[in-house]
C-alpha positions as CSV (number, residue, x, y, z in Angstrom):
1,X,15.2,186.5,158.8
2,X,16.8,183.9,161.1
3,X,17.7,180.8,159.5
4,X,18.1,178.0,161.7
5,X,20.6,175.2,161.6
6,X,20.5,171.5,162.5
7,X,23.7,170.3,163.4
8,X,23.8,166.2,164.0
9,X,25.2,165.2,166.6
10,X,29.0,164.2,165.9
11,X,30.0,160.6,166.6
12,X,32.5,160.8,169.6
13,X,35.9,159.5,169.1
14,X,35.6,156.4,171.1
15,X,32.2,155.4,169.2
16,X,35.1,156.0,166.0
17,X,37.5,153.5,167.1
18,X,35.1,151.3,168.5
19,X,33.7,151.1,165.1
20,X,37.0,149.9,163.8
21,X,36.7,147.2,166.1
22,X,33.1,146.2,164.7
23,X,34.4,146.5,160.8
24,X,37.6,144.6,160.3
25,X,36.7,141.5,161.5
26,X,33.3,140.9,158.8
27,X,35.8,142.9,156.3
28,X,38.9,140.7,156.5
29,X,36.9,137.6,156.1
30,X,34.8,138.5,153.4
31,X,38.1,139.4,150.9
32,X,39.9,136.3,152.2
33,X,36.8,134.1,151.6
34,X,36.2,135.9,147.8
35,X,39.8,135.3,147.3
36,X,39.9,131.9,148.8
37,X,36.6,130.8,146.4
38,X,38.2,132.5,143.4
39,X,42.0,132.2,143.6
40,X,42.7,129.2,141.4
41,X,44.8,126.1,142.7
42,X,43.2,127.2,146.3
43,X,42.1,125.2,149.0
44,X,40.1,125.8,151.5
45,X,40.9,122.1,153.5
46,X,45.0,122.4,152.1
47,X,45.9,126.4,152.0
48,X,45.5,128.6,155.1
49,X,44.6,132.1,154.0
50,X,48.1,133.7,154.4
51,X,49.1,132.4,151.5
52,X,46.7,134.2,149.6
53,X,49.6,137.0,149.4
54,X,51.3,135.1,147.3
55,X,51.2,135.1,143.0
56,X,49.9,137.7,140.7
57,X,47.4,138.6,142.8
58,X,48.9,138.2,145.9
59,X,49.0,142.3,147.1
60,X,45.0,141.5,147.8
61,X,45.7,139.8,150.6
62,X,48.7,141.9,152.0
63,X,46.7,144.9,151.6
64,X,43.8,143.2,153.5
65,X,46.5,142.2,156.6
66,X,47.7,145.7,156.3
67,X,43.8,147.7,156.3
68,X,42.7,145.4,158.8
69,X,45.6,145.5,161.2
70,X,45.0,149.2,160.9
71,X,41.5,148.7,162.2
72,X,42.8,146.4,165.1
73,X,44.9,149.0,165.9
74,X,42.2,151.0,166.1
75,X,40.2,149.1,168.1
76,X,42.3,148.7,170.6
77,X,42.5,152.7,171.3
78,X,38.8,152.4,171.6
79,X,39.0,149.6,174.2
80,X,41.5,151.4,176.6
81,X,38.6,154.1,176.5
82,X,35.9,151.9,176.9
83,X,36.9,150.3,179.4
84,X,39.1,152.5,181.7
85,X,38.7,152.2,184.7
86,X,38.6,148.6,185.3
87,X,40.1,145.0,185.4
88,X,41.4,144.7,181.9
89,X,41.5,148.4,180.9
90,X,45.3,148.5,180.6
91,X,46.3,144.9,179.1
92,X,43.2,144.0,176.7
93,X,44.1,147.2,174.8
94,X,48.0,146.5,174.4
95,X,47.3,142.2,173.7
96,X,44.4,143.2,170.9
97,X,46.7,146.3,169.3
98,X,50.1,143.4,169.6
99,X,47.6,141.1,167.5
100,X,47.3,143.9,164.9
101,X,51.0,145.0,164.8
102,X,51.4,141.5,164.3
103,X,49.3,141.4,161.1
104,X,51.3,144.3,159.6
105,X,54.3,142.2,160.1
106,X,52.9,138.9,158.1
107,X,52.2,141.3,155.7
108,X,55.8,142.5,155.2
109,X,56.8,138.7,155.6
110,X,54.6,136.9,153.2
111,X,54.0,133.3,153.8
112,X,56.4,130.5,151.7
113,X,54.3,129.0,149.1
114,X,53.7,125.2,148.8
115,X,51.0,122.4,148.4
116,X,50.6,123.6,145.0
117,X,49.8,127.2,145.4
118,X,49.9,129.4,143.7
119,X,49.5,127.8,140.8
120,X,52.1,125.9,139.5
121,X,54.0,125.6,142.9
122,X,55.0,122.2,143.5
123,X,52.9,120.1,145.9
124,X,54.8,119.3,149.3
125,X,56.0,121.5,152.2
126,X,58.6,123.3,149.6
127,X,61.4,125.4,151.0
128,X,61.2,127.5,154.1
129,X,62.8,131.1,153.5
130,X,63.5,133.3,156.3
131,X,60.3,135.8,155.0
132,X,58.2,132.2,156.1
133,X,59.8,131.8,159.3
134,X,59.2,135.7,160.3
135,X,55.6,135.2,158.9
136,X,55.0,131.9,161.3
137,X,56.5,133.9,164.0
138,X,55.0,136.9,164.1
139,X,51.6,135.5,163.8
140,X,52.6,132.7,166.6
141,X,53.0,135.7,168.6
142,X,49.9,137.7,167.4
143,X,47.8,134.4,168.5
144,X,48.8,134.4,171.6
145,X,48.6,138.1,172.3
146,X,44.7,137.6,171.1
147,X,43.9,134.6,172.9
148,X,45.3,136.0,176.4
149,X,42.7,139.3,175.6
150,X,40.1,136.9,175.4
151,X,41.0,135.7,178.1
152,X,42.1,138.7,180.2
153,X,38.3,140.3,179.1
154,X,36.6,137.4,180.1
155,X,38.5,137.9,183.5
156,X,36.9,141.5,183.4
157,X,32.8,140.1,182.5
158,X,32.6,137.1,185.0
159,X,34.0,140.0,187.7
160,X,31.3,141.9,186.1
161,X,28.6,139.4,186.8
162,X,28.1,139.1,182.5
163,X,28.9,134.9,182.8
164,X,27.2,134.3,179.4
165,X,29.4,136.8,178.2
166,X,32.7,135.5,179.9
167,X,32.2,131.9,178.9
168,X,31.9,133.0,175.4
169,X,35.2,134.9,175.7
170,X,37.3,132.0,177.7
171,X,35.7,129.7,174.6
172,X,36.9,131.8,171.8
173,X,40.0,132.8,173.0
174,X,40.9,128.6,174.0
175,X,39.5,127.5,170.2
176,X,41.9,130.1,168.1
177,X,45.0,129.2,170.4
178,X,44.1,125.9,169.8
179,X,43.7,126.2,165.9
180,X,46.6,127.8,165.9
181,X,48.9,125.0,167.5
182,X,46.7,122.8,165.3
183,X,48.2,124.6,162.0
184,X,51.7,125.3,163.5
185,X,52.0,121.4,164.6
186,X,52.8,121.0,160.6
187,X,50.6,118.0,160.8
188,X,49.2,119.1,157.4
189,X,45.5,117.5,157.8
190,X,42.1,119.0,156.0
191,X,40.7,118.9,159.6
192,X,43.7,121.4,161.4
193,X,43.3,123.8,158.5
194,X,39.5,123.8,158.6
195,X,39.4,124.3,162.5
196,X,42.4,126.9,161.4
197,X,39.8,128.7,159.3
198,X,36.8,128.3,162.5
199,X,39.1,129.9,165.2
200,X,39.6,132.8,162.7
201,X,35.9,133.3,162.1
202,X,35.3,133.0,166.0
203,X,38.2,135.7,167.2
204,X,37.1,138.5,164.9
205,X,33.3,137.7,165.1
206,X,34.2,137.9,169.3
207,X,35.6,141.0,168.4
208,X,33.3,142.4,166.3
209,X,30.6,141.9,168.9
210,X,32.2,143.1,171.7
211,X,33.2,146.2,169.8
212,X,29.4,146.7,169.0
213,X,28.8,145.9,172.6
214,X,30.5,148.6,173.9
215,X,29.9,151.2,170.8
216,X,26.4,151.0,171.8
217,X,27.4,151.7,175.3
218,X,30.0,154.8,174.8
219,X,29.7,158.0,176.0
């Protein structure tokens, strides 16, 4: 008697890694945002979410930047596959995959605390360690690595004829350097950390879609 097998088809190593890309995004957001809503002594308007990895219950956050940046890396592999050959299909991969090493190293260099967090910090700037200066710049130079793949894919879609798709690139990539210079300036208003948050929730919802964009198009 011949028994006969029915083998699903296997999901291709590009579709893997572009999966990654689709995941980390909605996944890092959601823990930050459960621990930013839970964590007492936080602010959403005073605290950016780095220093969440500070206090008892700090290695939430660092394993989040960690599992994430993993996922970025990720992605990234799965962009230089989607999109060889082309404009883009060399330096989008490497800016994306700089933006996740650059995760892993806030995680080893945690963020100072101040403005009162964790609990029972004293309110004001506080002191600036060298673990806070590393954190500030590796993550200036993550930024910048992610807004220029924004800007360099964007360069790859208008060439590609895709405009709605380029303008929304060119848009996210200018609002998360811009948060970014907004939250580095030190100026220390509710309105920089809340467009802080917004250009976070725009770079890895922009990559989360374009990742799904070209998932759905892999070989």
């Amino acid at each position: 008697m011949t028994q006969q097998l029915v083998h699903a088809r296997p999901i291709s190593t590009q579709r893997l890694l572009l999966g990654c890309g689709v995941v980390a995004g909605p996944s890092y957001v959601i823990v930050a945002l459960a621990q930013a809503l839970t964590r007492e002594g936080f602010d959403l308007a005073r605290h950016p979410w780095s220093f969440l990895a500070n206090g008892e219950l700090g290695w939430i956050q660092t394993a989040n930047f960690v599992l994430t940046a993993l996922a970025t890396i990720a992605a990234a592999a799965g962009l230089r596959r989607a999109l060889t050959p082309g404009r883009g299909a060399r330096w989008a991969p490497i800016l994306v995959g700089a933006f996740g090493a650059s995760m892993i190293g806030a995680a080893i260099f945690p963020a100072d605390p101040a403005m009162g967090f964790p609990a029972g910090t004293p309110e004001g700037p506080g002191t600036v360690t060298l673990s806070g200066t590393l954190h500030m710049a590796v993550g200036g130079v993550g930024f910048m690595c992610m807004a220029a793949a924004c800007y360099v894919i964007a360069s790859r879609q208008a060439r590609e004829s895709r405009g709605g798709w380029a303008l929304y690139s060119r848009v996210t990539g200018t609002l998360f350097l811009g948060s970014f210079v907004g939250i580095a300036s030190g100026a220390g208003a509710a309105w920089t950390n809340l467009m802080f948050v917004a250009g976070i929730v725009a770079v890895w919802s922009w990559l989360s879609l374009m990742s799904l964009n070209l998932f759905r198009h892999a070989a």
